[in-house]
C-alpha positions in Angstrom: 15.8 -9.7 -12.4 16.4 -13.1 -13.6 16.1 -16.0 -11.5 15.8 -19.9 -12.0 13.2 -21.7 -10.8 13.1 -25.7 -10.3 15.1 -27.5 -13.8 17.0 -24.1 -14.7 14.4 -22.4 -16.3 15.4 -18.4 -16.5 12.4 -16.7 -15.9 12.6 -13.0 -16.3 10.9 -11.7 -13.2 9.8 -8.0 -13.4 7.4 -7.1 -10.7 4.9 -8.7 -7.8 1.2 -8.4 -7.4 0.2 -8.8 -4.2 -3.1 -9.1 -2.8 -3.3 -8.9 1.3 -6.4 -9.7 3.2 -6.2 -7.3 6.3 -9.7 -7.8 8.2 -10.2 -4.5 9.8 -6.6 -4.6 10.9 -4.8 -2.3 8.5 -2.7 0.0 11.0 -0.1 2.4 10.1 1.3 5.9 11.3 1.0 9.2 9.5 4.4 10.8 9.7 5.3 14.8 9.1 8.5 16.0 7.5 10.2 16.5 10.8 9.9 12.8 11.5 6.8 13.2 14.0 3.5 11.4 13.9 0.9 13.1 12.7 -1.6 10.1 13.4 -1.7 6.8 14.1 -4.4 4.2 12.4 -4.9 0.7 14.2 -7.3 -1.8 13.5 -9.0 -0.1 10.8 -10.4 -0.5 7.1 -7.9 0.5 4.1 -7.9 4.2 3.9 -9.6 5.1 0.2 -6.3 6.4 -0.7 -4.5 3.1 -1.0 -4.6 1.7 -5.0 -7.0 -0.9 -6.1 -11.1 -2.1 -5.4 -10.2 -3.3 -1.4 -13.2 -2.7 0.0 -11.4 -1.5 2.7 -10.6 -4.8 3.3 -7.3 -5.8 1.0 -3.8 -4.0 0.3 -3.5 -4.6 -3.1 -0.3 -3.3 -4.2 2.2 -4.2 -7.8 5.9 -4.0 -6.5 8.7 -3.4 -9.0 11.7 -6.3 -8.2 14.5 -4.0 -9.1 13.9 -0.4 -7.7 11.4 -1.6 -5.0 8.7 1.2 -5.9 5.3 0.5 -5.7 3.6 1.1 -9.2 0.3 1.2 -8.6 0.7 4.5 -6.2 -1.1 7.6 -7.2 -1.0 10.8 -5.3 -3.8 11.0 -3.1 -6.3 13.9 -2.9 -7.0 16.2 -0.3 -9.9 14.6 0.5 -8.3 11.3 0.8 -5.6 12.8 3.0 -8.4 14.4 5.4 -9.7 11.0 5.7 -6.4 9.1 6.7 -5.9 11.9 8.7 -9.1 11.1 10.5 -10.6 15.0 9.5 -13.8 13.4 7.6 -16.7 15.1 8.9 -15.3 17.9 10.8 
């Protein structure tokens, strides 16, 4: 995507690294194929599953501009969908 930016520069934008501090806050819902949730997370740490060295404290996520995918996704394991499905331990 091109864009201009201040004295019509083109700048040839291709994706966006973010970096979001969540503080224990990161909440989300775990949702089945029928459309039903499975779980839902509030106020905790960054599930292991999410890309990038968080801590369990960031969302660090690359965003391509034109299709909107996230690039840094990679298909978590089972044991990383036991533990955002809150099995750990059992």
């Amino acid at each position: 995507m091109k864009t201009e930016m201040g004295v019509k520069v083109d700048v040839d934008v291709k994706r966006i690294k973010t970096c979001i501090k969540v503080c224990d806050r990161f909440t989300a819902e775990v949702i089945d194929s029928d459309g039903n949730t499975v779980r839902s997370i509030e106020d905790e740490y960054v599930p292991d599953c999410f890309p990038g060295t968080h801590y369990g404290d960031y969302l660090e996520l690359d965003i391509d501009i034109e299709t909107g995918q996230i690039l840094n996704w990679k298909k978590p394991t089972l044991e990383q969908l036991s533990q955002l499905l809150g099995e750990e331990g059992e």
